[in-house]
One Martini backbone bead per residue (centre of mass of N, CA, C, O) as a GRO file, in nm:
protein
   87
    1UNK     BB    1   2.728   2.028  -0.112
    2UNK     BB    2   3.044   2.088   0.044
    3UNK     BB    3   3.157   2.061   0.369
    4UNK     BB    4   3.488   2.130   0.503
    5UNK     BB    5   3.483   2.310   0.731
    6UNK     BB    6   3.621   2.580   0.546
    7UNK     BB    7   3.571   2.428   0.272
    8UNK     BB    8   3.366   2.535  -0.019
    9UNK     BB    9   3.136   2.333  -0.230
   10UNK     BB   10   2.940   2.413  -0.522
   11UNK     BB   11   2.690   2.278  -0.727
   12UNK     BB   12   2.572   2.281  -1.099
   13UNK     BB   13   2.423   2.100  -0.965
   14UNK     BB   14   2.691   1.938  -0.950
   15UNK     BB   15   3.017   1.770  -0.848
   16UNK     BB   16   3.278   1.717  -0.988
   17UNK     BB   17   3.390   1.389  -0.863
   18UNK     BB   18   3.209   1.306  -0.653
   19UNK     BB   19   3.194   1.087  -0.364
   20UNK     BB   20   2.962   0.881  -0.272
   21UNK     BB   21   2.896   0.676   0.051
   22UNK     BB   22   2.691   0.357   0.053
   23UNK     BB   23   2.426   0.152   0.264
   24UNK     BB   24   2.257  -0.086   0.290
   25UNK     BB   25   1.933  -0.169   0.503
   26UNK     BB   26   1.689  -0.218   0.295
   27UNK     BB   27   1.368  -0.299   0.245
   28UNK     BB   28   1.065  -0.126   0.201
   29UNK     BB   29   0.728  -0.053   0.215
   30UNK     BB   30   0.461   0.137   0.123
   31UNK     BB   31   0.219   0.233   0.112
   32UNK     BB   32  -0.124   0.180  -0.037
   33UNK     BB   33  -0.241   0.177  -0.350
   34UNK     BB   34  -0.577   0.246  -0.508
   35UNK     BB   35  -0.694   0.054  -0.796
   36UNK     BB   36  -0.951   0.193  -1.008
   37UNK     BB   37  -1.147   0.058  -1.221
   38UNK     BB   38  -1.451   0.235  -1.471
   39UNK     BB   39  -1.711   0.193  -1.659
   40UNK     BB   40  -1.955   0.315  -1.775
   41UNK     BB   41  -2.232   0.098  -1.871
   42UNK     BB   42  -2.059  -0.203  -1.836
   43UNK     BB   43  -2.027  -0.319  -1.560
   44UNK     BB   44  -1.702  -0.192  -1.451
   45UNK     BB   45  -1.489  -0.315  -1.188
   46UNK     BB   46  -1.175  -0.246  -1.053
   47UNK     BB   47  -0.963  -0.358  -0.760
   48UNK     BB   48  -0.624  -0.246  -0.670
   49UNK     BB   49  -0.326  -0.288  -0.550
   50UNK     BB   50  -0.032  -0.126  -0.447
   51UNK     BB   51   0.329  -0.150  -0.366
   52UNK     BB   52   0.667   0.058  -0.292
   53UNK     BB   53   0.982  -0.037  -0.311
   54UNK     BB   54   1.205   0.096  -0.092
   55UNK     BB   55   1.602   0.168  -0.041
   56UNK     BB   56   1.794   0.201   0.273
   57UNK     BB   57   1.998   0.416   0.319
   58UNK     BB   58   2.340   0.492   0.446
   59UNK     BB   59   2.580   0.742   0.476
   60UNK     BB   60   2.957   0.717   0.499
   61UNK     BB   61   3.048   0.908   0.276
   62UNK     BB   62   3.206   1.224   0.165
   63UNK     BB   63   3.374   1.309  -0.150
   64UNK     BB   64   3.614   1.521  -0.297
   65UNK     BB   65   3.748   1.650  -0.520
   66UNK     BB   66   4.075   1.438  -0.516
   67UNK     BB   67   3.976   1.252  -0.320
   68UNK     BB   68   4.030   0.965  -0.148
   69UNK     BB   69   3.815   0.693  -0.108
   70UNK     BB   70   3.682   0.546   0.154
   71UNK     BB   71   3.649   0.221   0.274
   72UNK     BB   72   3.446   0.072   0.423
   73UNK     BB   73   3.384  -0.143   0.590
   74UNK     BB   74   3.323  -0.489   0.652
   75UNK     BB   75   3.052  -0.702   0.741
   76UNK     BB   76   2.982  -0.979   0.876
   77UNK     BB   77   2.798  -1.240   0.893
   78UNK     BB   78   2.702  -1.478   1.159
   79UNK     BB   79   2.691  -1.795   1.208
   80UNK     BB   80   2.530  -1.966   1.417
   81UNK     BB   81   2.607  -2.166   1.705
   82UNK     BB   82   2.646  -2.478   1.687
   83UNK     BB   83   2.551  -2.725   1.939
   84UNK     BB   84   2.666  -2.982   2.104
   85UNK     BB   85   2.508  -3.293   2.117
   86UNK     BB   86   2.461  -3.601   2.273
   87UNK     BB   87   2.466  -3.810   1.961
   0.00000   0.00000   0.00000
């Protein structure tokens, strides 16, 4: 679903055409899932954990069938400024 003011356009599932701009922030890792195997009687016993990276994202533009889609800036990082040492 956009709304956009007065403007309402639902998909079913999707809307045709429309375009999501987003920016990745970085990625997380979630809880800790603990696995563990068993066999009765055979004293085997396996215990092992698992964390699943997931990837942060903020939407910056959300954009309808039609509309030419905005680019967002590009932000540079910038190199820390090495300071000259009397060498």
């Amino acid at each position: 679903m956009i709304a956009n003011g007065e403007k309402l356009t639902i998909g079913n599932p999707t809307i045709d055409g429309a375009i999501v701009s987003a920016t990745a922030k970085g990625d997380i890792k979630d809880k800790k899932i603990v696995v563990f195997k068993y066999k009765p009687k055979v004293r085997y016993r396996k215990k092992t954990g698992h964390r699943q990276l997931h990837t942060k994202l903020t939407i910056d533009t959300i954009s309808q069938p039609g509309e030419k889609a905005e680019k967002p800036r590009k932000t540079r990082k910038r190199k820390k400024e090495v300071s000259e040492s009397g060498t």
